[in-house]
Steps between C-alpha positions, in 0.01 A plus 500: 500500500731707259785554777804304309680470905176376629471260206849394546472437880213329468641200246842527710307405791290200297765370371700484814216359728446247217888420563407452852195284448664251234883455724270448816344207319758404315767555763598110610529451082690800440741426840522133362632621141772751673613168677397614814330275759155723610498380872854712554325767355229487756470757761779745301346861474468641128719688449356828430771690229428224245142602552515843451712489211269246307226782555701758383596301208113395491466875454754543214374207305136711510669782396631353213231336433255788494747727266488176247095421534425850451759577267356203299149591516478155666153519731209269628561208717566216245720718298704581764534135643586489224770682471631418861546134401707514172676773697508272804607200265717634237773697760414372815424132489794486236764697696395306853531171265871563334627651814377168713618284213848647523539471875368132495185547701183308577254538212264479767640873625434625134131427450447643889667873469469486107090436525521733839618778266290447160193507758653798666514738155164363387310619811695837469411505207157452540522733833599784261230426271240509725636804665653787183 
């Protein structure tokens, strides 16, 4: 598949539904760590802007992502896992850990969204791989 939008949609998409997958079983955690008791939360409708802005952004992390792992030359599946981890650990991880740090939060709430989003860019990353 050599259509760049296609590409990009495609690893948005992964990327979000892997989102999806790991706060649906990771949800009571995650609630916990926010210092929120999960049976209030029960029976509240998600709210649905959140969700289509983290698939837009979904989309504009894959976009980025594609310019820099063809830009690079960076290909193949391990290469690119590669890739999406140090990118996923060296400015996500880190910026999720200093900004939760700062506001006194729940380590807990750090390793949830900060592994949710190094797993996020490595299966774009992959996704793009597989896909340009």
């Amino acid at each position: 598949m050599h259509n760049p939008i296609i590409v990009i949609l495609a690893a948005g998409l992964a990327g979000w539904l892997l989102g999806a997958v790991w706060y649906t079983a990771l949800g009571r955690p995650w609630q916990r760590a926010l210092g929120q008791n999960p049976d209030d939360c029960k029976g509240k409708p998600m709210p649905k802007t959140p969700l289509l802005v983290a698939f837009l952004s979904a989309c504009v992390m894959s976009a980025v992502l594609y310019q820099l792992l063809t830009n690079l030359g960076v290909m193949g599946v391990a290469a690119s896992a590669v890739a999406g981890a140090t990118i996923g650990v060296g400015f996500l991880l880190t910026s999720i850990l200093v900004n939760n740090l700062f506001q006194q939060r729940s380590f807990m709430l750090t390793v949830i969204d900060g592994g949710h989003w190094v797993l996020a860019v490595v299966v774009e990353a992959v996704v793009i791989s597989l896909l340009a």
